[in-house]
N, C-alpha and C positions, 0 to 999 in steps of 0.2 A: 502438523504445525505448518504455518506458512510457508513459502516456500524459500523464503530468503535465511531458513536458517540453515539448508541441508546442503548446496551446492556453492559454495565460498571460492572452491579451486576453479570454478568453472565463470568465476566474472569476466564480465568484458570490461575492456584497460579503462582507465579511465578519457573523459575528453579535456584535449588542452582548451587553457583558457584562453579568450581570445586576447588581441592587443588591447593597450589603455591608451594608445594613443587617439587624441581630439582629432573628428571626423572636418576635412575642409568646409565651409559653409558657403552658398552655392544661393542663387537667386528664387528660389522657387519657395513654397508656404509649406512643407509636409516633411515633417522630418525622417531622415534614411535611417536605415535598420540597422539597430545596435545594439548589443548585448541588454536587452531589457524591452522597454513596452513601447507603441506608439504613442507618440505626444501630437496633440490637433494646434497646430498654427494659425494664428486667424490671420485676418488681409492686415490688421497694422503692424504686423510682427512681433505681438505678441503669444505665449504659448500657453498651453495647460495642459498639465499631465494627467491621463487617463488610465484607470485598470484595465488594459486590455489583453487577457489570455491568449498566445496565439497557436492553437491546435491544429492539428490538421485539419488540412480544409480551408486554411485560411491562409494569408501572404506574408511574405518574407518582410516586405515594403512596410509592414503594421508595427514593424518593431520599433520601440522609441528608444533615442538618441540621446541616454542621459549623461552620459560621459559629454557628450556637445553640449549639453546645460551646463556641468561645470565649465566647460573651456568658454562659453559663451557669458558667464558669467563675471569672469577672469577678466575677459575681455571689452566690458562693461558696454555692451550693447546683445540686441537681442537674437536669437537666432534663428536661422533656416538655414534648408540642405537640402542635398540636389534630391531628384527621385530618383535618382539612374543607380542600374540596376537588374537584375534579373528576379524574375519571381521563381521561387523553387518550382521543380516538376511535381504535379499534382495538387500543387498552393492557388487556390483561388482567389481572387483579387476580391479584396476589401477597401472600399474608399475611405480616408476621413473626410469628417466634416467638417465644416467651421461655422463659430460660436459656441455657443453654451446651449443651446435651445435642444441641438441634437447631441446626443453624445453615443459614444463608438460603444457595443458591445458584443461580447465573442466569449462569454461562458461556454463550456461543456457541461450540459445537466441532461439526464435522459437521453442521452446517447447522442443528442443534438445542439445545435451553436443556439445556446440563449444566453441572457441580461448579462450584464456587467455587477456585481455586486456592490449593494448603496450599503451603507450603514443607518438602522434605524428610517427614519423619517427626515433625516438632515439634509439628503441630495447629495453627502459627499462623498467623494467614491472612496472606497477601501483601500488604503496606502500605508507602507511599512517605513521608518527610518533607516535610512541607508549612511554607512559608513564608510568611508574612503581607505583604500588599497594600504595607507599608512595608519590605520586606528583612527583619523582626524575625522569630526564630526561637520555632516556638510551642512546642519540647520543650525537653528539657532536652539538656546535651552528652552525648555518645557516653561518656563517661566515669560519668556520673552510673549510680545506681542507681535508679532510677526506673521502678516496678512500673504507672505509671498508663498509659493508652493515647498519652500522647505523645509519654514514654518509648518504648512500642513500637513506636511510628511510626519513629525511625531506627534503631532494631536490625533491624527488619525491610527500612530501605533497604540498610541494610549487608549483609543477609543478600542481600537482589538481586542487591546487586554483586556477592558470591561466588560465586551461582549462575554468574555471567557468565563470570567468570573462570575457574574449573571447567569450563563449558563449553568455552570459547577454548582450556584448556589441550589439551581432548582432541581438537579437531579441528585444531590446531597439530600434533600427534603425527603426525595424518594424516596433511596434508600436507607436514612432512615427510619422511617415510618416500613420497611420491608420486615416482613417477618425473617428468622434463621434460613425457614425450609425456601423463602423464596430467593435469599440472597443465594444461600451455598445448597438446598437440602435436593432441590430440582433437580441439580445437574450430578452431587452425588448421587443419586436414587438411579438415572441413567446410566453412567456407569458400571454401578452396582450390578443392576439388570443385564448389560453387558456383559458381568463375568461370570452369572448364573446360567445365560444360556450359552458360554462355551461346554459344557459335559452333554447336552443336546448336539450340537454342531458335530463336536467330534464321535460320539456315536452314529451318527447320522452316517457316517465315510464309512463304516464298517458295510451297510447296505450296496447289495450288487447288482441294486437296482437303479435305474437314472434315477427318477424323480426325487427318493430319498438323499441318494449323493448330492445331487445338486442343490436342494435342501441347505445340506449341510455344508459346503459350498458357500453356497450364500450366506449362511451365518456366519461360519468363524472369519469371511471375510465384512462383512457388515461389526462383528464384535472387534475385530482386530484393528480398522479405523476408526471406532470408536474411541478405544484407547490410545491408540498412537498419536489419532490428528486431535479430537476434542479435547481428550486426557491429557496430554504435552500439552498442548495451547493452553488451558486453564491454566496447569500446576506453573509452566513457565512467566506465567502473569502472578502468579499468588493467590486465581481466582478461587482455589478450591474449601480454602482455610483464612481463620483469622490471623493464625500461627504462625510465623515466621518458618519453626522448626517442623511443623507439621507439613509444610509448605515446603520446605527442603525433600525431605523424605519423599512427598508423591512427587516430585520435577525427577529424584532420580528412578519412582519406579517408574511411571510412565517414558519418561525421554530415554533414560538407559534401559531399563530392562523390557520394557516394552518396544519401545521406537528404534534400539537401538545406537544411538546417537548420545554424544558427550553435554552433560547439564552446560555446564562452563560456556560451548563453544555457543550452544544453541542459544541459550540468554543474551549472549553479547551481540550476534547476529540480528533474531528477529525483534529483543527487547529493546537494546540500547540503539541499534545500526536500524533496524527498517520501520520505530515506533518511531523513534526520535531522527528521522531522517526520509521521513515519507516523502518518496518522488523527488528525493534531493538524486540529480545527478552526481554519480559515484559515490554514491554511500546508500540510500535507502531506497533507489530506483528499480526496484527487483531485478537489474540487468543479469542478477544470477544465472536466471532461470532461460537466458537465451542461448541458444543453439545454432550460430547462423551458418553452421555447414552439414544442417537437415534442410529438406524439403518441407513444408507446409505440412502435408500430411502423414510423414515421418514423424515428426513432433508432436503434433495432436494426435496422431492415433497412435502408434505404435511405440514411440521410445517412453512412452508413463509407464509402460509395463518393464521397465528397465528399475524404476525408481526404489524396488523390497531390493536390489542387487548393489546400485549407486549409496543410498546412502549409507551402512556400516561400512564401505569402502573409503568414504569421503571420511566419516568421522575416525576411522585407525589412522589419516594421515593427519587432522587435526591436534590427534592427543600431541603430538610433537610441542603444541602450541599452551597445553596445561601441565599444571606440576604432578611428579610424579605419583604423587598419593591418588590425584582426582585421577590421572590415567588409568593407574589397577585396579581403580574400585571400576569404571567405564569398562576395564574390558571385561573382568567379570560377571559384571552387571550383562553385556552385549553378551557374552556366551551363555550363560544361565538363559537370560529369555532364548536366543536362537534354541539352543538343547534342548530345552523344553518342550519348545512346539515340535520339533522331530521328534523328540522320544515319546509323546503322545500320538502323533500319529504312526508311529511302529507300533504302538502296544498298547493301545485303547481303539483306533480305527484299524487297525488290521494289516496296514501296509506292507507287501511283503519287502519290497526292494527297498534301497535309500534311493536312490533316483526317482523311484515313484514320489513316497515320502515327500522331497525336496523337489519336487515339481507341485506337487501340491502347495507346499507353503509358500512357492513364487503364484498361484493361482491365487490362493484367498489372500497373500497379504499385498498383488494387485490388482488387487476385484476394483475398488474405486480409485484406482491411480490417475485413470482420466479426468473424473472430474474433480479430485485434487492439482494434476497441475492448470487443469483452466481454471478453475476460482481462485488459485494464485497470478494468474495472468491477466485475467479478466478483469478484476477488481482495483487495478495500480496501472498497467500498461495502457497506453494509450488517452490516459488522462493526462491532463497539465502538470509538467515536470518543471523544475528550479534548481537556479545557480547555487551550490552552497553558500556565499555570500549575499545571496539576493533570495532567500527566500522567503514567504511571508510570517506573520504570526500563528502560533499553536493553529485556534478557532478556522482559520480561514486555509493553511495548510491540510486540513486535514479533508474540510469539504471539498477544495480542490483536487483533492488527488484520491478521495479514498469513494467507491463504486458499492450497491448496496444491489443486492441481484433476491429474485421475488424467495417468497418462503417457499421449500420442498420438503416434504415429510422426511424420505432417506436420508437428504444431504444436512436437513435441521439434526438428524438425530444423531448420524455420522462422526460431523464435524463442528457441528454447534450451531446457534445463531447467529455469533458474534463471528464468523467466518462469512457467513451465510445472507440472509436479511437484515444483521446488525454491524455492516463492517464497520460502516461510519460511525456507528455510536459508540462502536468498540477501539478505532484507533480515538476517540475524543475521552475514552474515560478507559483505558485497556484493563482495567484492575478489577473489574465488572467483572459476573458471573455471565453466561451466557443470556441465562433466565433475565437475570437484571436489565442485559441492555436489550433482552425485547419488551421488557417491560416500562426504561426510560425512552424506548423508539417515537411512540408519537409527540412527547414532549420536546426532543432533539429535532424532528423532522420540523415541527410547527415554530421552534424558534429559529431555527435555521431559516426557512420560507418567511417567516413575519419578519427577518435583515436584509433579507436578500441577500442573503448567500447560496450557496450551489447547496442542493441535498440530491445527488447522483443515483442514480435509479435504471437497468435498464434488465431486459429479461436476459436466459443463459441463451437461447434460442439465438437472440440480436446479436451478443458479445462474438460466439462461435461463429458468425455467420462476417461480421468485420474483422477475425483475425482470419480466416480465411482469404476475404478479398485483400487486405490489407498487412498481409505476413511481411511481405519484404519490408515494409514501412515501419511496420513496428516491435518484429523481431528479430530482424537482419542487420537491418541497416541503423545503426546511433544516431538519435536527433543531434544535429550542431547546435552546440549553444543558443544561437541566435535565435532557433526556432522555441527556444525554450519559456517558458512563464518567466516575468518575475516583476519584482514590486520596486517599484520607484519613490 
């Protein structure tokens, strides 16, 4: 399963919010960095708010000053602000412009700084309604005619939510028009498969021979991700069943008696905290998953093989947090699967010692630990994050922050698609079978591109090769606010 459901004791704190106080206004046309986006000044001092994401790579300077719009509004004349200022280390400077003719963009799509996101064919750029520190609402109603930018602020929420809707309708078509076997029958049959070739795997370790052991080796770790990471991730979405109750029953055998790990804790984590919190600074930011007193290559290579020993650790001090019933039935659940795979490998593979034994089952069940924690890192970190109060809508959430990395036969079969090639299409519709959202992918991908919005794409090759150069940046070190996305 993702990785924001297994390691909760290991988040980083959260960040303070900055001040609300009104920035002084200063003679100059470009307004200074403030919790939110850069806004372009023209020469008669008037302004217009712009979408612009600001990633890395780009300046601290680009941030717009919307809290200065209210105060300059208050104060019934227009505004401007000094540029003074420092640019972060390693922030490349981005000019505005002024007019309407050019307009500023700083997407991340494909691993690179492209468009700003239009809606439609309209030219207007994609904007959320924002509500003031008190609940008070800073535009006017949905009804009003109101030409100014605050006004445009909920027309253009509204216009989000259409997009959404629109979308939803077309890939509801899909699926219904999907046969059983494509909605749910694919990925059971996978599994399936999965549990017929463990009596091969474990036989296999009985040979005292390399090539047969490693053989088997490879399987019961290839069958054992299987069921852990794709098998949890389905059952925890409800992908597996129409059932509700059927649906209960595989979340605890997969997440408990396979994964180890507590239903309860896991659903609330990656379901409700990292589905419904994508890229939100201190809630859906995967910050779980950082470590910043390893080294670079301490992290990516070496501590994933920690991950078969971390997590039933992590989830016995969770149960604290469920009621007693769900606790017993979890630890239960947690020793029957562990017991099991050692007592088959004592008396089906031949093992004579437990130490053997239990060296083994740290081998196959972190054969793909590696590249379980990079497709949790890879696909969230390093893309445009947001203020919990400033984040955008569902549709445009989810393109901003959610990374779609090429198809791989192991890691398709592993961990699924929807992990895999389909992440995007799977935090836009999570209740999807694997099969399904590689089957709604070219219709997500082409309406996403015909709005202009981000559909993020980049190889494992690219991602491993920028958390490398860029580890302190992006898993050391907490962006400050200011550096963060967000929607005006």
């Amino acid at each position: 399963m993702p990785l924001s459901i297994f390691f909760p004791l290991l988040r980083c704190p959260r960040l303070p919010m900055p001040s609300a106080q009104c920035p002084p206004h200063g003679p100059t046309a470009v307004a200074a960095p403030q919790n939110g986006l850069p806004r372009r000044v023209t020469a008669n001092g008037s302004s217009a708010s712009a979408l612009l994401p600001v990633l890395p790579g780009s300046s601290l300077l680009q941030i717009a000053a919307v809290r200065r719009r209210r105060c300059a509004g208050l104060r019934g004349r227009p505004t401007t602000a000094s540029t003074g200022g420092a640019t972060a280390p390693g922030l490349a400077e981005m000019p505005l412009e002024d007019g309407d003719a050019a307009r500023q963009r700083g997407q991340w799509v494909n691993g690179k700084v492209s468009g700003t996101p239009w809606l439609g064919e309209t030219g207007d750029p994609v904007l959320q309604d924002m509500t003031a520190p008190d609940g008070s609402r800073t535009g006017p109603a949905l009804g009003d005619k109101d030409v100014t930018p605050k006004g445009a602020l909920q027309q253009a929420g509204q216009r989000e939510e259409a997009l959404m809707s629109e979308l939803s309708e077309l890939v509801q078509k899909v699926v219904k028009s999907s046969s059983w076997w494509e909605r749910h029958g694919v990925d059971i049959s996978i599994l399936g498969c999965s549990f017929l070739l463990l009596p091969a795997g474990f036989l296999c370790l009985r040979s005292a021979q390399a090539i047969p052991f490693l053989a088997g080796v490879l399987t019961l770790g290839v069958v054992h991700h299987t069921l852990t990471v794709k098998g949890s991730h389905l059952a925890s979405h409800n992908a597996l069943t129409e059932s509700k109750s059927w649906g209960k029953v595989w979340a605890i055998f997969f997440i408990e008696l396979c994964s180890a790990f507590t239903v309860e804790q896991a659903t609330y984590n990656h379901v409700k905290i990292h589905h419904g919190y994508t890229n939100v600074i201190g809630l859906g930011d995967s910050s779980t998953w950082k470590l910043p007193f390893l080294n670079r290559y301490v992290y990516m290579f070496i501590a994933p093989l920690a991950v078969p020993i971390l997590t039933p650790l992590v989830a016995l001090d969770l149960l604290r947090n469920v009621e007693w019933k769900a606790a017993l039935r979890t630890l239960c659940c947690m020793f029957l699967g562990l017991y099991c795979h050692y007592w088959l490998l004592l008396h089906v593979s031949g093992f004579q010692s437990p130490w053997s034994a239990l060296l083994c089952m740290l081998l196959t069940r972190s054969l793909l630990a590696h590249p379980y924690i990079h497709v949790n890192i890879f696909q969230h970190i390093g893309l445009p994050m947001f203020a919990a109060d400033r984040k955008p809508k569902r549709i445009q959430l989810m393109s901003l922050g959610v990374l779609n990395l090429p198809r791989n036969a192991l890691l398709d079969w592993s961990f699924g698609h929807s992990l895999i090639s389909c992440h995007v299409e799977h935090h836009l519709f999570p209740s999807l079978s694997d099969n399904m959202c590689l089957k709604i992918k070219p219709i997500v991908s082409q309406y996403l591109k015909q709005k202009k919005l981000p559909y993020n794409e980049d190889t494992y090759a690219s991602r491993l090769r920028l958390f490398l150069q860029r580890y302190e940046e992006l898993m050391v070190h907490a962006p400050p606010l200011t550096e963060l996305v967000g929607i005006q």
